[in-house]
VOPA-53226 format. One record per residue: x, y, z of N, C-alpha, C, O, CB in turn. Coordinates in steps of 0.2 Angstrom, whole numbers, padded with zeros to 4 digits, always signed. Glycine has a CB too. Layout:
REM VOPA-53226
XYZXYZXYZXYZXYZ;...
***
This chain:
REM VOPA-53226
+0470+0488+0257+0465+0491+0261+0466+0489+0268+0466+0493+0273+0458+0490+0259;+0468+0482+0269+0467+0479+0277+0473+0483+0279+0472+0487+0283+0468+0469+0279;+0481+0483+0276+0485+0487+0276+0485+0494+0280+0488+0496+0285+0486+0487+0271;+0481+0496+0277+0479+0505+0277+0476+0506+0284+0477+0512+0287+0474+0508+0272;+0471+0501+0286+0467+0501+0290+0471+0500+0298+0471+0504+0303+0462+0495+0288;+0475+0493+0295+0480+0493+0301+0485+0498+0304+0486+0500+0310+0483+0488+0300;+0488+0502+0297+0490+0508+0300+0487+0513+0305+0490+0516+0310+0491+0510+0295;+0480+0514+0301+0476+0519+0304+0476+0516+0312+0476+0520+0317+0468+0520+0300;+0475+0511+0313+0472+0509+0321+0480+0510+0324+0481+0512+0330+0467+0499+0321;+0484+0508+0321+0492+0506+0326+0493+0514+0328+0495+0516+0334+0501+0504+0320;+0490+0518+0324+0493+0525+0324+0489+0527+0331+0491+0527+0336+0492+0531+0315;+0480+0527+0328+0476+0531+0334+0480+0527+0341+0483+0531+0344+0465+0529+0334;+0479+0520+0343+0480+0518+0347+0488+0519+0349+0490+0519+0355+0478+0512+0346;+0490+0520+0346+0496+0523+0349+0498+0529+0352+0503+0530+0355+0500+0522+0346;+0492+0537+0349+0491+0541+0352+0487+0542+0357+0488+0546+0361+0491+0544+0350;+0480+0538+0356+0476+0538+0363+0480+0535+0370+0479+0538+0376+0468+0533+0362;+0485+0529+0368+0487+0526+0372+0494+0531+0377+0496+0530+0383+0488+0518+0368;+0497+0534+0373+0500+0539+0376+0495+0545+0381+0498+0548+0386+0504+0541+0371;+0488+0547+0378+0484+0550+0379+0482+0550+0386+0483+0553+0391+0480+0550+0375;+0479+0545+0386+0477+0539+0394+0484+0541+0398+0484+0547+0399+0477+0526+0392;+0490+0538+0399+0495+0538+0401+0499+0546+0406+0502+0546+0411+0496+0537+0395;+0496+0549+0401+0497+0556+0402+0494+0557+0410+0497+0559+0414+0494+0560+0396;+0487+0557+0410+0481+0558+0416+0484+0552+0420+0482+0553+0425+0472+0557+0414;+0486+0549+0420+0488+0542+0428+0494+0546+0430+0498+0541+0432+0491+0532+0426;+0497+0551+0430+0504+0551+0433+0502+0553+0440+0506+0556+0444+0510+0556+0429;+0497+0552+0443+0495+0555+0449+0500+0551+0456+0502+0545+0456+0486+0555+0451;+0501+0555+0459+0504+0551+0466+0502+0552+0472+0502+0556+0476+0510+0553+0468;+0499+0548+0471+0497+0548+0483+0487+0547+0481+0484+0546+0476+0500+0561+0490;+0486+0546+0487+0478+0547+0485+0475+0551+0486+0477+0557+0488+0473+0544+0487;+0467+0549+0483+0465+0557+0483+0460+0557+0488+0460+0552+0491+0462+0561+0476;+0455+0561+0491+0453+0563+0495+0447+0557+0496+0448+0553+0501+0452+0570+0494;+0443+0557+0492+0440+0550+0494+0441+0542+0493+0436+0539+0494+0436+0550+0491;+0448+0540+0492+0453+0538+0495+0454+0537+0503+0454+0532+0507+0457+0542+0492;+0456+0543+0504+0457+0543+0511+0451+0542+0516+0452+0540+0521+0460+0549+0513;+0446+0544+0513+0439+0542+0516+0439+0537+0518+0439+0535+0524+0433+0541+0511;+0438+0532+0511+0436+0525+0511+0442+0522+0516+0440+0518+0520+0435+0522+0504;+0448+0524+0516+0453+0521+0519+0452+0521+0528+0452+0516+0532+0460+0525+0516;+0450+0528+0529+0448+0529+0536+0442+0527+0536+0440+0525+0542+0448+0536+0539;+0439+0526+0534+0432+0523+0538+0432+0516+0538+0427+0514+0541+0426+0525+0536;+0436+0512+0534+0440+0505+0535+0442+0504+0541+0440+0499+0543+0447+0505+0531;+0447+0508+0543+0451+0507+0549+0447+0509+0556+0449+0507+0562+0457+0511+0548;+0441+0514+0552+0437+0515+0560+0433+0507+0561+0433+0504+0566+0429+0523+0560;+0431+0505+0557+0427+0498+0557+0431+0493+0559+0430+0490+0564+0425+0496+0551;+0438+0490+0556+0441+0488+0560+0444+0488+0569+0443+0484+0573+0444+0488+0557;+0446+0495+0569+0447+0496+0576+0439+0494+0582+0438+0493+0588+0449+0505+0576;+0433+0496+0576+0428+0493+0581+0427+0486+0581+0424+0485+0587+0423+0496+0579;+0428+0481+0576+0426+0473+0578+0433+0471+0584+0433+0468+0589+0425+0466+0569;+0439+0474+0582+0445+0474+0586+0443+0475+0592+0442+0470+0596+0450+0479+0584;+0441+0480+0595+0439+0483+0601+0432+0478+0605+0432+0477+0611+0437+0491+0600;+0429+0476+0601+0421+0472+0602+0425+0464+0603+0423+0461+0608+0413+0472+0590;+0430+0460+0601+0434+0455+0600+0438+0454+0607+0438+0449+0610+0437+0456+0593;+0440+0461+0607+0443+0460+0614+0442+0462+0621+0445+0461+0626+0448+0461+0614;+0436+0464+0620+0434+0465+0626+0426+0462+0626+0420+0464+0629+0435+0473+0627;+0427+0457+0624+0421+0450+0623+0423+0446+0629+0428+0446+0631+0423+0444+0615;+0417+0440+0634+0421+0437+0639+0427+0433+0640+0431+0433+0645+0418+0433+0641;+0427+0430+0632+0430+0423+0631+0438+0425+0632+0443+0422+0634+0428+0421+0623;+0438+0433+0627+0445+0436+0625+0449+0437+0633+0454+0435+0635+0444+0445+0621;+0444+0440+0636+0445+0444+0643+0447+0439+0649+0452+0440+0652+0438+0447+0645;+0443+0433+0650+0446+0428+0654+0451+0426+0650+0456+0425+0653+0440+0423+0656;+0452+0425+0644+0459+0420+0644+0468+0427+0646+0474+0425+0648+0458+0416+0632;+0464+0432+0644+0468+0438+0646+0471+0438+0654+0477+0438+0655+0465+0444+0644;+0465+0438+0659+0467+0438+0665+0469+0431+0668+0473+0432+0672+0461+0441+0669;+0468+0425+0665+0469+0419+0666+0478+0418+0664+0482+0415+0668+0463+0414+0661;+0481+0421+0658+0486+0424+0657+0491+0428+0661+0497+0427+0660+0484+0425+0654;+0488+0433+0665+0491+0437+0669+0490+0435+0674+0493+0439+0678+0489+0442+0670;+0488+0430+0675+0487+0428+0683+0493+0423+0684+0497+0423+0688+0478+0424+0685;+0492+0419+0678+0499+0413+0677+0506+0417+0678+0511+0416+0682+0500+0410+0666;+0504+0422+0674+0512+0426+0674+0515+0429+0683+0520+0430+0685+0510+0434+0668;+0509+0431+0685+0510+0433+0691+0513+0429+0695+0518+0429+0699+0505+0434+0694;+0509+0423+0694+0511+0419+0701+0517+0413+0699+0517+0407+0701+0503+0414+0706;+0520+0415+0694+0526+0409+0692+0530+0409+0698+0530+0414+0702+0532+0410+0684;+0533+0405+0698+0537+0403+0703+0545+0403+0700+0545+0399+0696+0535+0396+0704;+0553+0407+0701+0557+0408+0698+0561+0405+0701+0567+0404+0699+0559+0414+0697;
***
């Protein structure tokens, strides 16, 4: 009987497991996907944008440009 049993399960499991299989062949994402992806990237571009144009960022930027200006060649 444990025999028989194991057959029965190798068998289902090996047609549900092709079954599953079947439905993943998708490629690329899908629409709420690209959602989540874009509104990821609006958020980042916004602490990005909030990050650099903060005092700290900004003086060390012009303090930078200013070095560069006035080197001496």
């Amino acid at each position: 009987m444990t025999r028989a049993l194991s057959s029965v399960r190798s068998t289902w499991g090996d047609r549900t497991g092709r079954l599953i299989s079947r439905g993943r062949r998708d490629q690329g994402m899908t629409t709420s996907e690209y959602a989540v992806g874009t509104i990821a990237a609006c958020a980042f571009a916004a602490v990005l944008y909030k990050v650099v144009t903060s005092g700290a960022v900004l003086s060390a930027l012009q303090s930078l440009i200013k070095d560069a200006l006035d080197a001496q060649f």
